[in-house]
C-alpha positions as CSV (number, residue, x, y, z in Angstrom):
1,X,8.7,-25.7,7.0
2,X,9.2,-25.3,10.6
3,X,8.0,-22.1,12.7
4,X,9.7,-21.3,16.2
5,X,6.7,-20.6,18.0
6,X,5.7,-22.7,20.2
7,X,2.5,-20.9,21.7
8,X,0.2,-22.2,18.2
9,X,-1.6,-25.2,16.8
10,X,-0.6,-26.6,13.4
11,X,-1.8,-28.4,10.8
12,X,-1.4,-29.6,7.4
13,X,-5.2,-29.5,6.4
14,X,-6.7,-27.5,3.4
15,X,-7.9,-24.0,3.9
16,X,-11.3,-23.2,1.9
17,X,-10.5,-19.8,0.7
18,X,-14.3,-18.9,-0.5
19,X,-15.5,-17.3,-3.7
20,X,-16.3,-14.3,-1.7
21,X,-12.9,-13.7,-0.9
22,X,-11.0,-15.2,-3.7
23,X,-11.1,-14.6,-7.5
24,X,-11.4,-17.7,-9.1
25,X,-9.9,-17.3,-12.0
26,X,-8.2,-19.4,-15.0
27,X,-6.6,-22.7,-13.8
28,X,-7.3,-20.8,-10.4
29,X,-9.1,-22.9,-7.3
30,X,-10.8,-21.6,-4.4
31,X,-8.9,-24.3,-2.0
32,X,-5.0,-24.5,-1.1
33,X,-4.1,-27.9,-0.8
34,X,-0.2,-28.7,1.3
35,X,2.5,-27.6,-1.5
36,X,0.4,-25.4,-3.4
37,X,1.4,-22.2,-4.7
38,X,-0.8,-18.7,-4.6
39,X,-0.5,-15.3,-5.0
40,X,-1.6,-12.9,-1.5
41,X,-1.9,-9.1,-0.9
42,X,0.2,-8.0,1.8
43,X,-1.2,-4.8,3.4
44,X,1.4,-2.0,4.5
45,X,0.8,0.5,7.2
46,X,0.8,3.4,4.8
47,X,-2.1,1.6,3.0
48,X,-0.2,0.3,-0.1
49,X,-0.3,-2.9,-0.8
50,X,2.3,-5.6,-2.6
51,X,1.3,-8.9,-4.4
52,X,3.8,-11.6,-3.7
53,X,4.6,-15.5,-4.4
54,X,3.7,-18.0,-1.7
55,X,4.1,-21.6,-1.0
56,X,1.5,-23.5,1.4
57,X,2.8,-24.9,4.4
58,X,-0.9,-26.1,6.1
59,X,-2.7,-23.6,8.7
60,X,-1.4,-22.1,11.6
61,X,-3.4,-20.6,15.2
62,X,-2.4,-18.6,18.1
63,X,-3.1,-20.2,21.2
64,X,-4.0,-17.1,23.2
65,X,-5.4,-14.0,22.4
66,X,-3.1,-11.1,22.5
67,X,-5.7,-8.2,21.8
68,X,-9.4,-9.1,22.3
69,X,-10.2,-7.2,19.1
70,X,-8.0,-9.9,17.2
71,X,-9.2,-12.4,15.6
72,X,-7.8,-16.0,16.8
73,X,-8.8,-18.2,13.8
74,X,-7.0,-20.4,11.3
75,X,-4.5,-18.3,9.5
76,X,-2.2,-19.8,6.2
77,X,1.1,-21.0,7.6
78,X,3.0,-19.5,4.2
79,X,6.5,-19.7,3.0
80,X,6.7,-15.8,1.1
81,X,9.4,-14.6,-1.2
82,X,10.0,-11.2,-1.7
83,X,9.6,-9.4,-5.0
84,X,13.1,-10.0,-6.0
85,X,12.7,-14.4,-5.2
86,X,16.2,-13.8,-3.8
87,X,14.9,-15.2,-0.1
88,X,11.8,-16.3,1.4
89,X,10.1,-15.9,4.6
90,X,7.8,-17.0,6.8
91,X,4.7,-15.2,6.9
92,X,0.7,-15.7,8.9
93,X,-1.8,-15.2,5.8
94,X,-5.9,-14.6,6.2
95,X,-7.2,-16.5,3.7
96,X,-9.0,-13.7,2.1
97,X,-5.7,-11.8,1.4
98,X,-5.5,-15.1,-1.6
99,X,-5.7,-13.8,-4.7
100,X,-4.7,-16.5,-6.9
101,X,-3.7,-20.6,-6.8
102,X,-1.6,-22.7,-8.5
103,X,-1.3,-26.5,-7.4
104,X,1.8,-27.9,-7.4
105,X,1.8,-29.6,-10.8
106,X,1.2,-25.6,-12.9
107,X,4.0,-24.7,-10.8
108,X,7.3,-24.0,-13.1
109,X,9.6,-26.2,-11.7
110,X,13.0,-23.9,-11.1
111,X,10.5,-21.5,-8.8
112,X,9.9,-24.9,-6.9
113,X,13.2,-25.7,-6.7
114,X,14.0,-21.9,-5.4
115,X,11.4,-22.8,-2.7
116,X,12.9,-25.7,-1.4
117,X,16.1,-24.5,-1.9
118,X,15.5,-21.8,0.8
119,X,14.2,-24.2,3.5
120,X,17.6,-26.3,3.2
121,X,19.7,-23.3,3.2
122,X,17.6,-21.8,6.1
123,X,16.7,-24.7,7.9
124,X,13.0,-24.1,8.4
């Protein structure tokens, strides 16, 4: 997946999500590996929140601060779908949003095929 921002650093290396901030449970680990699926919480300004699907695409940092009360650590460079899975998007994750994981081999194979369907009709 490619970003267009050119003012980050990238990599493809595993993100340790912690048991403090991630419930381990089932088949559920507490480390995203590239490819993996997981389920976040994305926060809305009116204080809802809404759980979507996401695909790991490694970890992603600004390279400048834009607000000094901001944090500028490793975020999760994720590939999102939106509650209907009839698009994706990129989105900037902290990992403590994770609520769930699912490597790549308890993935159902049609929603991984959705996935990389959406980067070759996007080209990202």
């Amino acid at each position: 997946m490619k970003t267009s921002r050119t003012d980050i650093k990238r990599n493809k290396q595993l993100t340790k999500l912690g048991y403090s901030a991630h419930k381990c449970m089932g088949y559920s680990k507490c480390t995203l590996y590239y490819g993996d699926h997981f389920l976040y919480e994305e926060k809305h300004t009116d204080g809802s929140t809404t759980v979507l699907l996401a695909k790991y695409h490694g970890r992603i940092k600004p390279l400048n601060q834009i607000n000094k009360s901001d944090p500028t650590g490793w975020r999760i460079l994720a590939q999102s779908c939106n509650t209907e899975m009839t698009f994706t998007f990129e989105r900037w994750i902290d990992p403590k949003d994770v609520i769930r994981t699912n490597t790549g081999k308890g993935i159902n194979p049609h929603i991984e095929k959705f996935f990389q369907h959406q980067i070759e009709k996007n080209g990202y």
